[in-house]
C-alpha positions as a printed NumPy array, in Angstrom:
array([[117.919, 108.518, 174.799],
       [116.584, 110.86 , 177.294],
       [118.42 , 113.016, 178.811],
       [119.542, 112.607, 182.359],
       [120.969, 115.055, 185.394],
       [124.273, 114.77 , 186.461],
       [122.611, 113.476, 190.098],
       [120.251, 110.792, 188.063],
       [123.908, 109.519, 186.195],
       [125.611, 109.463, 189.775],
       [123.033, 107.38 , 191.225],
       [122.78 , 105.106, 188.346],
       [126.882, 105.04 , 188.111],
       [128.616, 105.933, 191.778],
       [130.633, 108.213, 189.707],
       [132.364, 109.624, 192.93 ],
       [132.284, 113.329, 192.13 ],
       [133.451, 114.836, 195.325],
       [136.271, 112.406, 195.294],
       [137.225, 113.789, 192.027],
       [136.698, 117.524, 192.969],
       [138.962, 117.036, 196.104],
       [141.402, 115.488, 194.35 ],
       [141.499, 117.977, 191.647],
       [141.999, 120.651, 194.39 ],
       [144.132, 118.795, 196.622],
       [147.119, 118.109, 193.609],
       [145.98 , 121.435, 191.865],
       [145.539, 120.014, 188.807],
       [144.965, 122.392, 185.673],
       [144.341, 119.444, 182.86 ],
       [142.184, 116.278, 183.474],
       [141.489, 113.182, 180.815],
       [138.01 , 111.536, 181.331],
       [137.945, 108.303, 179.964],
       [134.288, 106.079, 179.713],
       [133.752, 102.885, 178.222],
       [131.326, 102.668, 175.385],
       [128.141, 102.354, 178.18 ],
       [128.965, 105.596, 179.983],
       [129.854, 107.685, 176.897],
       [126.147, 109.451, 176.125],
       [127.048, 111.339, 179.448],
       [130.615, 112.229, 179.277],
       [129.61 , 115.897, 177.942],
       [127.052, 116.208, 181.21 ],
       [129.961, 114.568, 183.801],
       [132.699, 116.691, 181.694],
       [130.882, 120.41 , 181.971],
       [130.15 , 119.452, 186.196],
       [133.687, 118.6  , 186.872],
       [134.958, 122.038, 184.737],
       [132.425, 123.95 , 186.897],
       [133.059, 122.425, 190.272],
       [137.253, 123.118, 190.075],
       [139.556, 125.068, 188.639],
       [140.393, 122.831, 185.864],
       [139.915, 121.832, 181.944],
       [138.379, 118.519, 181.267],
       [139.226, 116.175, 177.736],
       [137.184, 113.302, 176.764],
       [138.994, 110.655, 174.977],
       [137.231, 109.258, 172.715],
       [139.256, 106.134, 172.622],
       [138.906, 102.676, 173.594],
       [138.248, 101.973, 177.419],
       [138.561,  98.071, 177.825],
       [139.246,  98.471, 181.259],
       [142.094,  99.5  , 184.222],
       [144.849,  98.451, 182.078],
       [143.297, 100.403, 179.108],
       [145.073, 103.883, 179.274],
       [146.002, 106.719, 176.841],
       [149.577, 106.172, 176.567],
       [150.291, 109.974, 175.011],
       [148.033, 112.012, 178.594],
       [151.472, 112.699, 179.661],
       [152.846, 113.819, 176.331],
       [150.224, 115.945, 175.684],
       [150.322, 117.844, 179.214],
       [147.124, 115.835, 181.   ],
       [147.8  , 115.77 , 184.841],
       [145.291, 113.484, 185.968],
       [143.435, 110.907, 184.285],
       [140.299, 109.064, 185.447],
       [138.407, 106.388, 184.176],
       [135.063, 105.707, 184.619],
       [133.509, 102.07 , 184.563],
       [129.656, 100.523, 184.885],
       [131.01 ,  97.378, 186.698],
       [131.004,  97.479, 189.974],
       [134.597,  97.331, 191.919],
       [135.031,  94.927, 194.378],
       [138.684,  95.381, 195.79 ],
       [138.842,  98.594, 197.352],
       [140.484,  97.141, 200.042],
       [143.578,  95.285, 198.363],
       [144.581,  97.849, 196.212],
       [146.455, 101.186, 196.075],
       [146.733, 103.76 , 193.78 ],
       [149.674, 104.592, 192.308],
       [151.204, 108.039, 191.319]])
């Protein structure tokens, strides 16, 4: 696999990196859980390392399953995570009907 840039994975992905990075700031979060499924996982490391050095935070990869929304590491709060976002390669469609929960 060659190796792509972070801006070659966003363009490929919409991976919404200032969303993140605001978000990270705005709720001053110290401990964030990146989750990819199996497709997105050769550039967790690359998408890991720009979030760490665009915010004050510390990014885990879980290494898990990700078989979608409903797919989420039941022990993040356990083990002190304070935000956790998943990644996905299909393309959303309902932006408009839902709302994210807290």
């Amino acid at each position: 696999m060659i190796k792509k840039t972070i801006e070659e994975i966003n363009e490929i992905y919409d991976l919404e990196l200032e969303r993140i990075l605001k978000t990270i700031r705005k709720e001053n979060v110290k401990s964030v859980l990146l989750q990819f499924p199996e497709g997105m996982k050769p550039y967790a490391q690359q998408i890991c390392s720009f979030v760490e050095e665009n915010s004050n935070c510390q990014c885990f990869i879980w290494l898990g399953s990700c078989y979608g929304a409903c797919d989420v590491p039941l022990d993040s709060e356990r083990l002190g995570i304070d935000l956790v976002i998943q990644f996905g390669h299909s393309s959303w469609n309902y932006k408009k009907d839902v709302e994210v929960l807290k």
